[in-house]
C-alpha positions in Angstrom: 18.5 -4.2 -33.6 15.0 -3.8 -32.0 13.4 -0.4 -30.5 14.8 -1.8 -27.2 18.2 -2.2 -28.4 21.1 0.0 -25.7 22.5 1.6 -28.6 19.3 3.1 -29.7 18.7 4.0 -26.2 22.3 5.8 -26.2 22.3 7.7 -29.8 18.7 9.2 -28.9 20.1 10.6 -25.1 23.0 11.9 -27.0 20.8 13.9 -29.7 18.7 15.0 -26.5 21.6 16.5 -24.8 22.7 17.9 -27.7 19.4 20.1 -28.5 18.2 20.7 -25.5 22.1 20.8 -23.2 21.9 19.9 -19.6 21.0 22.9 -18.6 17.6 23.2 -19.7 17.1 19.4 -18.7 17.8 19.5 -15.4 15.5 22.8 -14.7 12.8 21.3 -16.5 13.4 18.7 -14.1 12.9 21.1 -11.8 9.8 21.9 -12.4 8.0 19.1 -13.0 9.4 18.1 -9.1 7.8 21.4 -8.3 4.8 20.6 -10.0 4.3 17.1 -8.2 4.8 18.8 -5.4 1.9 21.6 -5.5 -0.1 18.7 -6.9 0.4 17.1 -3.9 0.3 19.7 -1.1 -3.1 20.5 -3.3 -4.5 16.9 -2.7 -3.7 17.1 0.9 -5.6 20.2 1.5 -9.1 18.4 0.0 -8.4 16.2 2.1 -7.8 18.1 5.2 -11.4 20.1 4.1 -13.4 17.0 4.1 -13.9 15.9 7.6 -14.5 19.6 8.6 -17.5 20.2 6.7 -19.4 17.2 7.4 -19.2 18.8 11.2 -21.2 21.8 10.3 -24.7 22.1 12.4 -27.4 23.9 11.6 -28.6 26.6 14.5 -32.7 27.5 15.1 -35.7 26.5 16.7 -37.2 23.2 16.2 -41.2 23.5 16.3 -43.3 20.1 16.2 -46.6 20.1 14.1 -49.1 18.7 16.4 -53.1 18.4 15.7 -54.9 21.0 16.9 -57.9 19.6 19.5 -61.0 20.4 18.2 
């Protein structure tokens, strides 16, 4: 008769599906896969913008400071 016990496990899905039906459930469901999913896609496009900005060069003149002779 411990926390782990099937029976336990069984009464407390029961009083789930009870308040909440399986309706609401499963698109709750639903929305956390959508969720992961953004997440995801998200993630991919840092990663994808990364190597792209390390390529950026900088454009002008490049002017040497030598001594004047005197």
């Amino acid at each position: 008769m411990g926390f782990g016990s099937i029976w336990h496990w069984v009464i407390v899905l029961v009083v789930v599906l009870l308040l909440f039906g399986s309706g609401k459930i499963s698109g709750i469901m639903g929305d956390v896969a959508k969720g992961i999913k953004s997440f995801k896609k998200g993630m991919k496009d840092d990663d994808d913008e990364t190597p792209t900005a390390s390529r950026t060069t900088i454009e002008g003149n490049a002017t040497s400071k030598e001594k004047d002779p005197v």
